[in-house]
N, C-alpha and C positions, 0 to 999 in steps of 0.2 A: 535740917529737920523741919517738919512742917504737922501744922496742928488743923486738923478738918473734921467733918460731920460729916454722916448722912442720914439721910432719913424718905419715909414715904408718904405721898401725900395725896388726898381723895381730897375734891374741893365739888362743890355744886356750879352749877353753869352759873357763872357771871360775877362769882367771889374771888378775890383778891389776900391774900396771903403773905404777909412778909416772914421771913424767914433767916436775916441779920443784918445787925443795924452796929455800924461803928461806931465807938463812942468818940474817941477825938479823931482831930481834923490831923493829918491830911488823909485819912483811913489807910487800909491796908492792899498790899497787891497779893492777887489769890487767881486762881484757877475755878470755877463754875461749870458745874453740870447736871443737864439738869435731859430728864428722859420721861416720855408720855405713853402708856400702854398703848398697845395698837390698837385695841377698839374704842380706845378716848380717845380726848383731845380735841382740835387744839389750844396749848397754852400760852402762854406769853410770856417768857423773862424779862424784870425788869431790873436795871442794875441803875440806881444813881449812883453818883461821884460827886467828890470834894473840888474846892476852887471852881466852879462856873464849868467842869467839861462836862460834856453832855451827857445826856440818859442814853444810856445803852439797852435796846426792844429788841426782842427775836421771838418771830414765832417759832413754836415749836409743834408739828402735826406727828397723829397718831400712830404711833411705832418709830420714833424718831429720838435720837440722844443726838444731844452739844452739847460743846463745853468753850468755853472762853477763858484764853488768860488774860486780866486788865486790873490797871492800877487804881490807885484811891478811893476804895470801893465807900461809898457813904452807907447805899441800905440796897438789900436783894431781895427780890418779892416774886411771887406768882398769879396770875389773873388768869382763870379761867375764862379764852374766850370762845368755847364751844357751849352748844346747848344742851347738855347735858354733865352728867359727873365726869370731872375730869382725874384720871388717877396715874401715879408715874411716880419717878423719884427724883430727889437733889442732894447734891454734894457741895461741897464749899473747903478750896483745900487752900491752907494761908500759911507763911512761912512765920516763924518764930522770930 
C-alpha cells in the first residue's frame, strides 16, 4: 500500500514552489509526476536527496508528463522556468 497526493499548480514566470520535504534522513523512496499544460511551460523538477546523492533536474516542456521512480527523496520543488504562468499538475506516490 502506498500513501500519495495530487494536486494542481499555476506558478508565475520564474517562481519556485516546493511541494514536499522529508523530515528524517535517509527520506523516502516514491514515484514523481509531474505534467505542464500545453500552452504553458516549461517547468523544472527539482528532487534533492539524502546522504550527498545528487539533485535530480528535469525539464518538463509544454503538454508534456513524467514521472520518476527514486530513492531518499530529501525535498521536491517546482521552478517555473518559462516566461510566463506556468500551470500543470504533480503527484507524489510513497510507500507506507
Amino acid at each position: 500500500m502506498s500513501i500519495g497526493f495530487f494536486t494542481f499548480y499555476s506558478q508565475e514566470a520564474g517562481v519556485g514552489q516546493g511541494y514536499y520535504s522529508a523530515v528524517d534522513p535517509p527520506g523516502t523512496s516514491g514515484i514523481v509526476t509531474v505534467s505542464t499544460d500545453s500552452l504553458t511551460g516549461p517547468v523544472r523538477l527539482v528532487i534533492t536527496r539524502y546522504n550527498g546523492l545528487s539533485t535530480f533536474e528535469l525539464d518538463v516542456p509544454g503538454g508534456k508528463e513524467y514521472g520518476i521512480s527514486i530513492t531518499q527523496i530529501q525535498s521536491i520543488g517546482i521552478l517555473n522556468i518559462s516566461g510566463a504562468t506556468a500551470t500543470g499538475s504533480f503527484s507524489v506516490s510513497l510507500p507506507e
